[in-house]
N, C-alpha and C positions, 0 to 999 in steps of 0.2 A: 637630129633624129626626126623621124617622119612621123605621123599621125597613123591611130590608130588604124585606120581604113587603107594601112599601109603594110599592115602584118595580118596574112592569114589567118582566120580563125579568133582572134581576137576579138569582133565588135560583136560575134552570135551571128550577124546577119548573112552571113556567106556561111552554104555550107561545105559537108566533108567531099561535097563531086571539084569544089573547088579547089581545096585545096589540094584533090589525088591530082588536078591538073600540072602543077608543077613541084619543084620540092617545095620544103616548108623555108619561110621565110623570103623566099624568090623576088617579092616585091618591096623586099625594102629595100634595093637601090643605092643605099649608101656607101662609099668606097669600101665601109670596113666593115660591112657587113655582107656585101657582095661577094667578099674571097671566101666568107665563112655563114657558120650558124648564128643564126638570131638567138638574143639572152636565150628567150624561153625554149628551144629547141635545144639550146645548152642543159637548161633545166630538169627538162624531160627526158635527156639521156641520163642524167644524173640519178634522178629519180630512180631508172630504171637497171644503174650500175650497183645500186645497194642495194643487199641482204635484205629481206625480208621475214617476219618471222610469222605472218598469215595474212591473208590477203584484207582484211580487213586495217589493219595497220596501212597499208598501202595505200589504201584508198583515201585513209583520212590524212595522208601524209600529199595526197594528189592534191584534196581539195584545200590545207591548210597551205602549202606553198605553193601551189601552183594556181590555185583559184579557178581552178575548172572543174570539169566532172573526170569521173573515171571514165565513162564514153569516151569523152570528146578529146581525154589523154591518150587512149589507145590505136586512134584516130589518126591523133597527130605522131604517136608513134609508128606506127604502120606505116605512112610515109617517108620517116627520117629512118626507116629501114630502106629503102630505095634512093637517098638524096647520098651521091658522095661525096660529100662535105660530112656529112653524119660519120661515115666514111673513116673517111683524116681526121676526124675530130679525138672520135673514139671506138679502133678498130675490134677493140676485145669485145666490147658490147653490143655493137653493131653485127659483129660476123657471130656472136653467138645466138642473138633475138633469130639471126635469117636462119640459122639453123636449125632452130624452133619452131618458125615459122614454117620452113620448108617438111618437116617433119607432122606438123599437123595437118600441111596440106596432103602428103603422102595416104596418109591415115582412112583421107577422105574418101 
């Protein structure tokens, strides 16, 4: 496993222009993390596949397993709607976020 300064997003000190640069987890480099998603991009789809019963629930449920903000989750989710590994990973959640996404963009 590679150090921190090796995962996106992780140390605080890189920010979100960095990571839209490639997908999320891009530089962790290790054979088995290279064909796929990094844990915490695992997480974050997770997160974002369960029921919710108001958005406040969510958030405390970002910041107790995830240990980030709600920002900096959105963030990173916003990207892993464009990485196709997000993709493969998990199509239903994925193609339904860009639907949403594409739908707010319309809006605009």
């Amino acid at each position: 496993m590679h150090g921190e300064q090796d995962r996106p997003g992780e140390t605080g000190g890189r920010g979100a222009e960095e990571d839209a640069a490639g997908p999320p987890g891009e530089a962790a480099g290790g054979p088995g993390e290279a064909a796929g998603l990094s844990e915490r991009d695992r997480a974050v789809l997770a997160v974002e596949r369960r029921g919710w019963p108001g958005p406040g629930a969510k958030e405390r449920a970002i910041r107790e397993q995830l240990g980030i903000s709600p920002t900096r989750y959105y963030q990173l989710l916003n990207a892993l709607l464009d990485d196709p590994r997000a993709l493969a990973h998990d199509p239903v959640t994925v193609n339904r976020l860009r639907r949403l996404r594409e739908a707010r963009r319309e809006r605009r």
